[in-house]
N, C-alpha and C positions, 0 to 999 in steps of 0.2 A: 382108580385113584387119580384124583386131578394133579397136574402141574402147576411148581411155581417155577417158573423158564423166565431166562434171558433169550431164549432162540427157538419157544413153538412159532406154528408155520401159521397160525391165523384161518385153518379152516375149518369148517362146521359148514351143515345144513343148515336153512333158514328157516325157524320154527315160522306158524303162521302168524300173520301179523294181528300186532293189537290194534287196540284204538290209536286215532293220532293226538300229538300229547306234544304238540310243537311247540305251545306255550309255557311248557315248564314251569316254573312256581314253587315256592318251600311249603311243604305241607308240615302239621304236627306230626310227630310220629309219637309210640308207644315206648320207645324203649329208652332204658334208662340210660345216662353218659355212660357211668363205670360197667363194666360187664361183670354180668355173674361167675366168681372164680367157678363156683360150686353147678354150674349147669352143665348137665350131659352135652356132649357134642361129641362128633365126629370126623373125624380125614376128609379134607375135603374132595370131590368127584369134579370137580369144575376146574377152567387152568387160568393163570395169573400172571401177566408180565408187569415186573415191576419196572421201571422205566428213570428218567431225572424228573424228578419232582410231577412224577405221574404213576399212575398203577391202570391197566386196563385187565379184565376178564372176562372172559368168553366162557359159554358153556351151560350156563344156568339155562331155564325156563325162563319167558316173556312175563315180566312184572314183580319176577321174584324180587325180592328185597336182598341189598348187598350192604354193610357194615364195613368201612374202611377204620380201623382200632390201634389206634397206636401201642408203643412200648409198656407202657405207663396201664395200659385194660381200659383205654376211654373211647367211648365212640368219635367217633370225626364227623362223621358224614352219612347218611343213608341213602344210596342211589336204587331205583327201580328199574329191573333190567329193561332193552328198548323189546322191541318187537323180535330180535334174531339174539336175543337171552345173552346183551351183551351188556357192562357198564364201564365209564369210563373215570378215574376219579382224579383230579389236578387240583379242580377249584373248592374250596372247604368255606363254610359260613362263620359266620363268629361263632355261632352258636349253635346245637346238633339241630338237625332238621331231615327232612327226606324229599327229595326230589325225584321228579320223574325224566327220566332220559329217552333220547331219540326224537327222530325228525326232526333233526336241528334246532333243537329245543333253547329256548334264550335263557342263561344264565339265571340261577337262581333269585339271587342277590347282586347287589356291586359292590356290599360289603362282607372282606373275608379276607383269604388269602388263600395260597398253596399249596400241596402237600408238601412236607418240610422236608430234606434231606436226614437219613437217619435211620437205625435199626429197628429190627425187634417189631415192626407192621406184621397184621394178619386181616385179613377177609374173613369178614361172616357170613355165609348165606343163612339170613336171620327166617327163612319161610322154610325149610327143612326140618325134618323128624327124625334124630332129633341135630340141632344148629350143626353142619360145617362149617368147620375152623381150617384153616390153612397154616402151613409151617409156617412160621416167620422169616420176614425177608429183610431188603435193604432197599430203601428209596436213596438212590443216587442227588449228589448238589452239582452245582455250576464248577467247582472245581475236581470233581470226583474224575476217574478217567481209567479205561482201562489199564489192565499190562498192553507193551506194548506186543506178546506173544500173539493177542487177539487179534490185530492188522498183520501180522508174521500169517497167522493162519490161513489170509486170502489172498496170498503172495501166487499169483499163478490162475487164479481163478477170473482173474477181472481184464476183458478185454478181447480184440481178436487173435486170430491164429490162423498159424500158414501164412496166404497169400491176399487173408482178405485185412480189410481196411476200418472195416465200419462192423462194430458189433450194439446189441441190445442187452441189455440185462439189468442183474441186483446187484449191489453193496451194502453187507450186513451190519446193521447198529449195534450199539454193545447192549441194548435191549433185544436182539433179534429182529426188528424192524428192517424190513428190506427197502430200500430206497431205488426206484428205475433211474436205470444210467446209460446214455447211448455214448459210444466210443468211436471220435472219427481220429484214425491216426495219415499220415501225410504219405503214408507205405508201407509194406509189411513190416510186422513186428521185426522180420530179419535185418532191416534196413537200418531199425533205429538204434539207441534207442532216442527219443524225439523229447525235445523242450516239451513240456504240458500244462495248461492250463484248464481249470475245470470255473464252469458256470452254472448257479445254483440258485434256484428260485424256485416259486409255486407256479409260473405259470408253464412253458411245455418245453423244457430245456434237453430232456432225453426222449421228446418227439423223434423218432427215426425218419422219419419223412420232413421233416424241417428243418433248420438251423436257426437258433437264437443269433441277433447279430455280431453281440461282444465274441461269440465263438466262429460266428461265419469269418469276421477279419482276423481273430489269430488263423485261421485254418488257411487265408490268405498268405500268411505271412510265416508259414511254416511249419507251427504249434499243432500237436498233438490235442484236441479237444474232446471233455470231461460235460457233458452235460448230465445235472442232477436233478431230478424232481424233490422237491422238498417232505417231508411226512406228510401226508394224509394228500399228497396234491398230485397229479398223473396220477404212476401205474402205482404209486409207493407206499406200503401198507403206515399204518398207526393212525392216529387223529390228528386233524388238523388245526394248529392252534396259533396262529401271525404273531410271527417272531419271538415265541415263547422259548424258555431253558434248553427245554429239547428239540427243537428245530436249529438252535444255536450250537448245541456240543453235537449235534448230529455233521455239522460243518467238520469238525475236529476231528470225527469219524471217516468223515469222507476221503479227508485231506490224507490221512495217515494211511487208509486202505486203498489210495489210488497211488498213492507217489511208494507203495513197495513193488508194484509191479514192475516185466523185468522191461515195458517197451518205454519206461517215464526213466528221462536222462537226469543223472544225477539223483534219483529217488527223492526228487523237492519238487511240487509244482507252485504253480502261480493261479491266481482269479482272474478273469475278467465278466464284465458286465455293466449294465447301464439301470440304472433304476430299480427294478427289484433286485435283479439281484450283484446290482452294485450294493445296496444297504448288505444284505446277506454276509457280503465280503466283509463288512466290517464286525457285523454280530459273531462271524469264524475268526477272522482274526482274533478279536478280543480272549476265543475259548485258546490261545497262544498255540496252537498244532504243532511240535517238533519240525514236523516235514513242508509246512508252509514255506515258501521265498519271499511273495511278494503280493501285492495287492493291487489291484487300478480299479477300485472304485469310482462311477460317472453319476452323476445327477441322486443324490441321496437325501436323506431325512435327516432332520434330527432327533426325532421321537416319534414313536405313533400317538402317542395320545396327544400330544401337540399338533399332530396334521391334522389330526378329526376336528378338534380344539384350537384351533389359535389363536393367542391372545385369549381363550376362554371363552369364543365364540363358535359356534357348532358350524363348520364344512359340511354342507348338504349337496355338493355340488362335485370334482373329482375324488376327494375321500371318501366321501358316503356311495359314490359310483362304485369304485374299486373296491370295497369293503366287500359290497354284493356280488360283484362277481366273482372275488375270489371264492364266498361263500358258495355259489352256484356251481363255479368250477371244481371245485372239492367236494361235491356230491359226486355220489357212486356214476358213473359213466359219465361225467360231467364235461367233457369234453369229446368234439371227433373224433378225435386220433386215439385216446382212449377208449371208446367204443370200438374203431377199427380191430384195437389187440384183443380186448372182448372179444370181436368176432371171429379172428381169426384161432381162438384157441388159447392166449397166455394164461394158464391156470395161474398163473402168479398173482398177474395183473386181479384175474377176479376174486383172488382168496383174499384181497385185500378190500373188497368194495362194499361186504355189508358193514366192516368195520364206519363206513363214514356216517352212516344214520348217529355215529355218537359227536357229530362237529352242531358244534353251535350254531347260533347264527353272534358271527362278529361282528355284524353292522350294529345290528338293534344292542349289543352288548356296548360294541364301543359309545353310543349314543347316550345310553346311560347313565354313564361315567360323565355327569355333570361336571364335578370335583374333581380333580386329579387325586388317584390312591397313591399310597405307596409303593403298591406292587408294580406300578408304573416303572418303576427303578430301572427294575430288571433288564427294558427291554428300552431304556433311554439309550441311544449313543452317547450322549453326549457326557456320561457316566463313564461308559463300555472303554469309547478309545484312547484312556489312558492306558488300558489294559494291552494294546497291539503294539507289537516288538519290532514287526516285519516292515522293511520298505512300505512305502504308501505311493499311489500316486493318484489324486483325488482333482474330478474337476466338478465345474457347478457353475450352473446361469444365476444373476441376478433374480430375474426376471421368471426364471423357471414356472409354468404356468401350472403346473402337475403336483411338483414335488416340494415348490417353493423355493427362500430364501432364506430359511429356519439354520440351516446345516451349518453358515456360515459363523453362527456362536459357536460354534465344537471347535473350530478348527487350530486353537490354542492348546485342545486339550490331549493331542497325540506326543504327550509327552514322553513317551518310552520308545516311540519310533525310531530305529537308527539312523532314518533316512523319509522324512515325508514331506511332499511337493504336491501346492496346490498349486492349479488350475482356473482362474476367473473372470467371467467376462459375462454383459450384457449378452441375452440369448437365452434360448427354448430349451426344453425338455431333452431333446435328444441332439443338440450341439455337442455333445460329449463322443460325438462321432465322425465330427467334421476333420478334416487334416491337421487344419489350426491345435487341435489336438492330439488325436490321434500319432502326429506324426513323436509328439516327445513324448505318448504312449509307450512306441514301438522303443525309442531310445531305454527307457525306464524297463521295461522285461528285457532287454535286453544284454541289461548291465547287469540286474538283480537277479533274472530267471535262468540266461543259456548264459549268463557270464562270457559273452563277447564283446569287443566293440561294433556297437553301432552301424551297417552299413546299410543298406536298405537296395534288394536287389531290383536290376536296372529294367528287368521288362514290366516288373511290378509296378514300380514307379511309372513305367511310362502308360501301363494300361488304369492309373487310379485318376486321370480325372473322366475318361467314360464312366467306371465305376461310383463315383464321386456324385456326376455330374448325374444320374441316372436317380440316386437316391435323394439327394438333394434340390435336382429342379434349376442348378444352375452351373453356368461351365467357368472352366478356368480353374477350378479346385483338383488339386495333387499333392502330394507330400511336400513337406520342405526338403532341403538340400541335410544332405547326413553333416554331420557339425561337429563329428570328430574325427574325421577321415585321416587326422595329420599321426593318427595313432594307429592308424591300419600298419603291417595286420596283426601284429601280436600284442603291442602295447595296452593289455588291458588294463591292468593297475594303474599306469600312468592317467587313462579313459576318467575312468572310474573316478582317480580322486578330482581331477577335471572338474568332471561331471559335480562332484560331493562339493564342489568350494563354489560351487551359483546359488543364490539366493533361492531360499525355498518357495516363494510365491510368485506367479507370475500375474498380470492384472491385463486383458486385453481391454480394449476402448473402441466404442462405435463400429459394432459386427455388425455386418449389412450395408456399410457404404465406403468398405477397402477393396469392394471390387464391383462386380455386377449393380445392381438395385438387390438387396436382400438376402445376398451371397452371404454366408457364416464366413466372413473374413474381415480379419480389425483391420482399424487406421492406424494406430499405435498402442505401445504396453508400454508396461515396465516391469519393474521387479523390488521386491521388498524379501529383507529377512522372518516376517513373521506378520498374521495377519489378524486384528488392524497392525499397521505400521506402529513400532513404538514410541516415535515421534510424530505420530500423531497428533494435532492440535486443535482441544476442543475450540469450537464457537456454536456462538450463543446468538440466533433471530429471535427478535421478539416482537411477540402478534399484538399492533397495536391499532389505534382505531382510522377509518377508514382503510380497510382491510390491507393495513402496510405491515411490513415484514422488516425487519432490522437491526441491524448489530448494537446497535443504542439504544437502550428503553426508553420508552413513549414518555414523552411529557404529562401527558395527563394518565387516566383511569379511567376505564366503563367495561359495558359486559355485551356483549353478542349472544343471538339467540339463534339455533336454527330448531327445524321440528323433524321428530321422526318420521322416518320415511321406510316402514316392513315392506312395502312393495318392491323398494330397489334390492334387497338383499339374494331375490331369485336373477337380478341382473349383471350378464356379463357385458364384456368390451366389444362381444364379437359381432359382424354383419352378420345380413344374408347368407354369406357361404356356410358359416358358421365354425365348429372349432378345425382348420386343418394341417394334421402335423408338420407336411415335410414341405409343403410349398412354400415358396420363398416369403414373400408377402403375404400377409395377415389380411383380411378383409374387417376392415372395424366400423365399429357402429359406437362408438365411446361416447356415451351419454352426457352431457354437461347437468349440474343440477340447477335447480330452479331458484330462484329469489324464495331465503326463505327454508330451502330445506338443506343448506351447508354453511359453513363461514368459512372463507378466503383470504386468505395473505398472501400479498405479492411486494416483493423486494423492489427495490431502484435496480436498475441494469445494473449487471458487473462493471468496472470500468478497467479491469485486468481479469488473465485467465487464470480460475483457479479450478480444482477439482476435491469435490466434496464427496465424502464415504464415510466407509467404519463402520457404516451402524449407526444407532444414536436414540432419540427421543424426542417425542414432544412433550413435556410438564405441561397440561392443561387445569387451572382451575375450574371445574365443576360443579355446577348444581342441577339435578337430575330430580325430580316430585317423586320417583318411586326409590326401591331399595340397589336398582344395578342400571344399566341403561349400555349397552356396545357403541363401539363408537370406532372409527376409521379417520385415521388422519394417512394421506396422500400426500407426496410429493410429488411436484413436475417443474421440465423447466420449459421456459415460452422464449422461444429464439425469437432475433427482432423480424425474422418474415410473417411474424405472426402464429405461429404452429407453436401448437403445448404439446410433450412429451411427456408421457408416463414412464414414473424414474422407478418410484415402489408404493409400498403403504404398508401402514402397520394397524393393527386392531387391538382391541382391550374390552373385557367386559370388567366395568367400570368396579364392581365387588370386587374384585380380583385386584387390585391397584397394590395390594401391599409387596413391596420390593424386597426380595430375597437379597439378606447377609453375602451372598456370593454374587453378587452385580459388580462388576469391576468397569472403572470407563465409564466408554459408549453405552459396553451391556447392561443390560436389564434382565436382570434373572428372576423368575415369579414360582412359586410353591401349586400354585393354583388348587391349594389343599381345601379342604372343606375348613379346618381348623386357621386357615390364615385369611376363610374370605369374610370380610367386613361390609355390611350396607350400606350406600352413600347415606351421611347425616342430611336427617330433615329441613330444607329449606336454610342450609349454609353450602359454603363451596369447602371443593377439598380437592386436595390436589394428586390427579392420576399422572402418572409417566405409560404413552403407547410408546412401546417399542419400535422401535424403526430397524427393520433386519437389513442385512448389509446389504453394501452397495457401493458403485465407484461411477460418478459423474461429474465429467468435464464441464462446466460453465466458460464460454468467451466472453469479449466482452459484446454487450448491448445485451446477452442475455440476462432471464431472472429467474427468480425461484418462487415458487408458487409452493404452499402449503392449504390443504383444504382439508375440513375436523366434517364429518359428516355422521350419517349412519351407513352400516358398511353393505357393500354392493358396486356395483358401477365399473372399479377400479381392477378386476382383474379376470384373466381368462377363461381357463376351465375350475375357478373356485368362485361359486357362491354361500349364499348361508342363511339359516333359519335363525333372524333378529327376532331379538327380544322385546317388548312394549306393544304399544297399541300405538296406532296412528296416530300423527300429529302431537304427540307428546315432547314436551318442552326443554331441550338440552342448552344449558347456557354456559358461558365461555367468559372466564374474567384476562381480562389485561390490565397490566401498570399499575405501579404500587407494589401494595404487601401482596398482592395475586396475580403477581406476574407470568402470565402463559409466554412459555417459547421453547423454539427450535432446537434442541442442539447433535448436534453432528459435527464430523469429524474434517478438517482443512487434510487433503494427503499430500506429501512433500516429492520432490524430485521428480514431478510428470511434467517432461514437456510437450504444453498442446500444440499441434500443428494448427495454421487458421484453415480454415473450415468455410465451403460454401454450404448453404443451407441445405439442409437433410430433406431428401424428397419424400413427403408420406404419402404409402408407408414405404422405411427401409431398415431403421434399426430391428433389429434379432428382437422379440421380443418386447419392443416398446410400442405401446399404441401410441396414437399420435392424432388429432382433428385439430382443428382452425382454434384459436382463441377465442376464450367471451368471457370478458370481466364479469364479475358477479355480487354485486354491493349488499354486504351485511345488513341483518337487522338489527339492531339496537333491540334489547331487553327493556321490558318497561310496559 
């Protein structure tokens, strides 16, 4: 008799393998939607975990046919088992079909959706004599959850014992999915019990032989550390599926069965993490965990299908990287250290490894996804964190080479937060590590997580700028001074609301030249209650002809022409050395374009200092000869030494232009839905708004502001892209008049700029920088 379990173990022998079927594809099938009431069947012999908005089964024979049936006797889906008589079922077609699964087989379709949350599901094994039928089960939703008896049950089981410090193992999902979790506590159990924080991602966070960083500095700083492999990624059984339902309530899962344990203080822990699994932090928070405290997500997304897509333009360059290697590394022994456990013997580890022959390939899937679906929804933050209750403390580069400058639209949208505190400054991917932050890191778990004040101890302090200085590349970096000491040592309450009565945002300026050449250290901040500032004050450049830029629209009217250029689109910013993370200064090779293949607008000098952000737009009038055309508009400023500065850029694929009912402001909010894209009209102009993601830059005076509409390329790091058109294809630009193209962005208030000698390049965090060269438009015609 087969199982249908929330808790078999996932093992079986591995039948002989079939053919390979990596291309996957919908085939016709024979069977009808509605199932026959009246056909023989029998108990099923096979076993079934039904899952959130997933069902997997083991058991069958290689190629057999499986039938996912809803409530109602209607087929859904027909998967064909892989090679180790496994299938997996999530993704459903509009319409019944039967696919082949395994070898990371690329998604059938891109249009479809989910298995739906909801009763009354059966499997068919439709190639049996005569059909097994399985009991009927329950596909779990986003808000489904267990009793809370089922984390009670693992109360004892999770962690070291005795005198040791450091243990390996699972934590069971309310699927029975076991998750690899390494435990570093700061002393024996006896000692504690210990502040805890857990770090969760796909890449190798319960490596036992390693430490992730976000966990290496809590474990510096006292913290009890939680590292978790995510489903289907390390040692951790089920399938792998980026940032889906069940990688997210499996967060909820974690949260509640590591914080019952008797060595986690207070039975609440906290997150840390940087990048992956800073985002993770937020997709767990949103599932709201009881036993969660707090959160310190660093360098995050605002969406996947936006990083692959931005602006609607396909990232063939860090997200198509990442996509493939997560894919790679969520193959069966897909990593060292994985292999290592392999060899050493963790039956665990291996019951969980034919399981992955059922992971897609996410790259070729997410590429796909020309259109933005709906089911995108799901796994949007910027959706999710209205949903997070808990403490936030969130930081992010402009400039972020990796991750981008997307995340900064959300950050209005943690509205249910008791307490959330952003983080922002020009700078790289992993600045979310520097002291400059880090240090009102440590304040922020400290008020929310061990519920003390603030003290930061004194050999630590004195040994973080070796440590600082070792990862970073440059010296003089250490904590700052503890900033509530006047509350030592019992005064927390008093701390605490202290602490609650400072402005939620903090803004740093010009990181790279408050200390060293390229030190992660500002010249000056400030502070705003909410980000953009609410008094914020639009202005409006407008592109007029001889490539001027200005607060006053042109006197006249004419049109600018430049030509496509697909070749820049494989190009980055970077030299010779090429992309490298932790060194101070960047080696740049920043391309200028040619007469011809960009238009250019540059302002009159400032004649006062002001500092322009928010986010914002360009409104371009356009006329394009095909039906879409990408396009990139860049900002820089050009200080009077002569040197341009890259500030940001925004991208658009021009079909895509129609502006989402939810754009507020600066923002620019886009559907990028198949159903809202539109072709540019034939041989007229029309007017696209690129987004311009946020940002915060200081102008003195004699400096200017340079705007450049190009095809996109040139302008940033580890992000290139596969542009769309044919060479030399004609993109034109109206000004003045009724098709007035311009600038607009935001004036931000209450920054005073200090005067400034000129920036030596390189030294800003994250900003390329090369010599000036004007660039005189073409005229259309």
């Amino acid at each position: 008799m087969g199982t249908v379990s929330a808790c078999s173990d996932d093992d079986g022998g591995a039948a002989d393998p079939g053919p390979d079927r990596g291309s996957g594809g919908l085939l016709s099938t024979d069977l009808a939607v509605e199932v026959d009431p009246d056909e023989p069947t029998a108990p099923s012999e096979f076993d079934v975990r039904p899952g959130t908005e997933e069902v997997t089964v083991t058991g069958v024979e290689p190629e057999q046919r499986l039938s996912l049936v809803d409530a109602d006797g209607r087929r859904m889906v027909v998967l064909h088992a892989d090679k180790y008589g496994q299938a997996h079922f999530s993704y459903l077609p509009d319409e019944l079909a039967e696919f082949k699964t395994g070898a990371r087989a690329k998604l059938p379709t891109d249009q479809g959706y989910v298995v739906p949350a909801g009763k009354g599901y059966t499997i068919r094994l439709e190639d049996s004599e005569p059909v097994q039928v399985t009991e009927p089960f329950e596909v779990w939703g986003f808000d489904d959850h267990p009793d809370p008896s089922w984390y009670d049950d693992q109360t004892g089981t999770i962690g070291p014992s005795g005198d040791e410090t450091d243990w390996f193992g699972y934590v069971t999902m309310r699927d029975g999915v076991q998750l690899s979790i390494n435990v570093r506590l700061p002393g024996p159990v006896a000692d504690g019990p210990y502040p805890t924080v857990i770090e969760y991602s796909g890449y190798g966070p319960s490596n036992p032989d390693s430490t992730e960083p976000g966990s290496m500095i809590a474990a510096l700083l006292g913290f009890a550390t939680v590292g978790v492999n995510m489903r289907g990624s390390g040692c951790s059984g089920g399938v792998f599926d980026v940032f889906n339902v069940a990688q997210q309530v499996d967060g909820y899962d974690t949260v509640e069965a590591i914080a019952r344990q008797p060595w986690v203080k207070g039975n609440q822990v906290g997150m840390v993490g940087l990048s992956y699994s800073g985002i993770t932090q937020l997709y767990t928070a949103a599932t709201q965990p009881p036993s969660l405290a707090a959160i310190t997500p660093l360098s995050v997304i605002r969406e996947p299908w936006l990083q692959q897509w931005p602006g609607g333009v396909y990232n063939g360059g860090f997200t198509r990287q990442w996509l493939a290697e997560r894919d790679n590394q969520s193959s069966a022994g897909g990593t060292s250290w994985v292999q290592k456990r392999l060899d050493g013997g963790d039956e665990t580890c291996e019951s969980h490894q034919e399981l992955r022959e059922q992971n897609i390939d996410f790259e070729a899937f997410g590429k796909s996804l020309v259109q933005r679906p709906d089911l995108a929804d799901v796994r949007d933050l910027s959706k999710l964190v209205s949903n997070i209750e808990v403490p936030v403390f969130l930081s992010g580069a402009w400039q972020d080479e990796q991750t981008g400058p997307q995340f900064t639209d959300m950050l209005g949208n943690f509205t249910a937060s008791e307490d959330a505190n952003f983080t922002l400054f020009n700078g790289r991917h992993p600045d979310g590590y520097t002291p400059e932050v880090l240090s009102r890191w440590f304040e922020f778990l400290q008020f929310y997580l061990v519920e003390q004040v603030p003290n930061l101890d004194d050999g630590l302090r004195a040994a973080s700028p070796t440590v600082f200085g070792d990862f970073f590349g440059t010296p003089d970096l250490e904590f700052a001074e503890d900033r509530f000491d006047q509350y030592l040592p019992d005064q927390y309450d008093a701390a605490l609301a202290a602490y609650q009565a400072e402005p939620a945002v903090r803004v740093i300026f010009e990181r790279g030249v408050g200390g060293v050449t390229g030190s992660p250290i500002g010249l000056y901040e400030t502070t705003y209650d909410t980000w953009p500032p609410t008094d914020v004050e639009e202005v409006s450049f407008h592109l007029g002809g001889d490539g001027t830029l200005s607060t006053a629209p042109p006197s006249g009217e004419g049109v600018d022409r430049f030509l496509n250029d697909p070749e820049s689109a494989e190009v980055d910013f970077f030299g010779e050395a090429g992309y490298q993370l932790l060194v101070p200064t960047w080696d740049f090779d920043w391309r200028n374009w040619s007469e011809g293949d960009a238009a250019s607008y540059v302002t009159e000098p400032f004649t006062e200092s002001v500092v322009l952000g928010g986010g914002g737009y360009v409104e371009l009038f356009m006329k394009v000869p095909g039906a879409s055309a990408d396009v990139q508009a860049t900002l820089t400023i050009i200080r009077p030494d002569g040197t341009e500065w890259l500030i940001t850029s925004g991208l658009l694929r021009l079909s895509d232009r129609a502006v989402a009912a939810t754009s507020e402001g600066l923002r620019i909010d886009r559907t990028f839905s198949a159903a809202d894209a539109e072709d540019m009209p034939d041989d007229e102009f029309a007017s696209a708004k690129v987004s311009i993601p946020g940002f915060a830059q200081a102008f003195r005076p004699g400096d200017r502001l340079r705007l450049t509409v190009s095809s996109p390329g040139r302008d940033f790091g580890a992000w290139t892209f596969a542009n769309s058109g044919e060479a030399d294809e004609v993109r034109d630009i109206a000004w003045g008049g009724d098709l007035a193209s311009r600038l607009v962005v935001g004036r931000l208030p209450g920054v005073v700029v200090p005067d400034g000698e000129p920036w030596p390049c390189p030294s800003l965090r994250g900003q390329a920088c090369r010599p000036y060269e004007a660039l005189q438009n073409t005229p259309a015609g």
